[in-house]
C-alpha positions as a Markdown table, in Angstrom:
| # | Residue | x | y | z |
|---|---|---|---|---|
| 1 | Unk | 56.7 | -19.2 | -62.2 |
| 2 | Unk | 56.7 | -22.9 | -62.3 |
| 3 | Unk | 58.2 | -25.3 | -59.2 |
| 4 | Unk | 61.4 | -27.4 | -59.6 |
| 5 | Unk | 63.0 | -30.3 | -57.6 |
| 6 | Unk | 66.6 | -30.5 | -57.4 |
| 7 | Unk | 68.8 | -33.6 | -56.1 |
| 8 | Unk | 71.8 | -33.8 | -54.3 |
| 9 | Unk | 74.0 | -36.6 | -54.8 |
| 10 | Unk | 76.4 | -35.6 | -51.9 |
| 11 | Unk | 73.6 | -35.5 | -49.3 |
| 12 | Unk | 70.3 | -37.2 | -50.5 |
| 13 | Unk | 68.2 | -34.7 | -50.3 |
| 14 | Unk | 65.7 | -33.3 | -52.5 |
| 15 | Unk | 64.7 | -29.6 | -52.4 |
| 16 | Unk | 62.0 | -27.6 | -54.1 |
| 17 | Unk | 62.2 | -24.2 | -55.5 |
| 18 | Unk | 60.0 | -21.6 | -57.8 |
| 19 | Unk | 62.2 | -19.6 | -60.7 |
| 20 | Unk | 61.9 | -18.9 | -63.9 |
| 21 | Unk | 61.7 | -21.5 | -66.2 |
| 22 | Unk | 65.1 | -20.0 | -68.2 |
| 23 | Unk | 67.1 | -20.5 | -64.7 |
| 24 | Unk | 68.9 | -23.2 | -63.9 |
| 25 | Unk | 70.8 | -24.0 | -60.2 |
| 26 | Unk | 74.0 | -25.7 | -60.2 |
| 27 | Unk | 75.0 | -26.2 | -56.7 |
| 28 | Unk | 74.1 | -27.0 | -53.0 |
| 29 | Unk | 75.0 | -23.6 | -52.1 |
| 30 | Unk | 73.1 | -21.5 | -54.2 |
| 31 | Unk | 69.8 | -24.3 | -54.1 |
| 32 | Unk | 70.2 | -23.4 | -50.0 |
| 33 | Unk | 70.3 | -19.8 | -50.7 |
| 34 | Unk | 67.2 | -19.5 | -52.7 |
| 35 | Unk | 65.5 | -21.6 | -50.5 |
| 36 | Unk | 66.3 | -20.8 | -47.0 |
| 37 | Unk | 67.2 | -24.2 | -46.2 |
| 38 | Unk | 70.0 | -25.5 | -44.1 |
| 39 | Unk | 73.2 | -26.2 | -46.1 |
| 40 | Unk | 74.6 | -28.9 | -42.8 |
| 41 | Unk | 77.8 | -30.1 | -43.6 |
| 42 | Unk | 77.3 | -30.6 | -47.3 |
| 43 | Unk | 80.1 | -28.4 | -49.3 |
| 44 | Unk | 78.6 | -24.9 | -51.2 |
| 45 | Unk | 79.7 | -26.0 | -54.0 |
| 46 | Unk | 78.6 | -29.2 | -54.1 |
| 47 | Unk | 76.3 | -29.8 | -57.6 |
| 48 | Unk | 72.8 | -30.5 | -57.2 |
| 49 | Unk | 70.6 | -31.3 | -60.9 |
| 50 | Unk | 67.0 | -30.7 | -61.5 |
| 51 | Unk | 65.0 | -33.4 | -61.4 |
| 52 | Unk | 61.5 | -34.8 | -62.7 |
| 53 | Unk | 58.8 | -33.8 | -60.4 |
| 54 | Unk | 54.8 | -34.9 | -60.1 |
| 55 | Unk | 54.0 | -31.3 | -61.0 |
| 56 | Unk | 50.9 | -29.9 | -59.6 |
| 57 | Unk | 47.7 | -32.0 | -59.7 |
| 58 | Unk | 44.9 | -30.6 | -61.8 |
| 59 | Unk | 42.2 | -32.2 | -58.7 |
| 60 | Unk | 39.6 | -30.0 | -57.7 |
| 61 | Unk | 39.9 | -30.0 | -53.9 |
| 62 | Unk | 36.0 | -30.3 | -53.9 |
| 63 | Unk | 34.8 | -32.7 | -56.4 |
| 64 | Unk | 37.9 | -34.9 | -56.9 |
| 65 | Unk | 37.7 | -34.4 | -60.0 |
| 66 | Unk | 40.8 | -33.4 | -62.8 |
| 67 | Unk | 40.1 | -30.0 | -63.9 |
| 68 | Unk | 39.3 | -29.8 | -67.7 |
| 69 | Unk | 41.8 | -27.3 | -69.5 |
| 70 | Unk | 40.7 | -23.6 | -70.4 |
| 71 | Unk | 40.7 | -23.6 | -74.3 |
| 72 | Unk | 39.0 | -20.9 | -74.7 |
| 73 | Unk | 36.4 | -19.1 | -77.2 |
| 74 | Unk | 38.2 | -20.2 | -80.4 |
| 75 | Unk | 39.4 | -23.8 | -79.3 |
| 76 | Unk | 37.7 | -26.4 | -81.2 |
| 77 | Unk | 36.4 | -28.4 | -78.2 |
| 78 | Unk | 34.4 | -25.0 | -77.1 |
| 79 | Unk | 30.9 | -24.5 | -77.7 |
């Protein structure tokens, strides 16, 4: 399941979250539930939006390196 960040205009703040890519949250309350994180003082049903996010990084953590893609057997490129 792929990571999402969602915004919240009522209280700035940014959260991330793994679901299914057919999901979608629509408000502070539910975002906090998933999460685990505090709601404060901003209202449950306050709407929060999905936002672009960098993703994960395809850098090997020991060469630096981007990580070529897996093709596979009967990709072009393999051989």
């Amino acid at each position: 399941m792929p990571y999402y960040d969602y915004y919240c205009d009522d209280n700035d703040r940014t959260v991330e979250v793994r679901h299914g890519m057919a999901e979608m949250i629509r408000t502070w309350g539910e975002l906090c539930s998933r999460t685990g994180a505090e709601p404060g003082e901003t209202p449950a049903d306050a709407p929060v939006r999905r936002v672009i996010s960098a993703g994960v990084p395809l850098v090997s953590r020991e060469s630096q390196a981007p990580s070529p893609p897996s093709c596979g057997p009967s990709c072009a490129c393999a051989g």
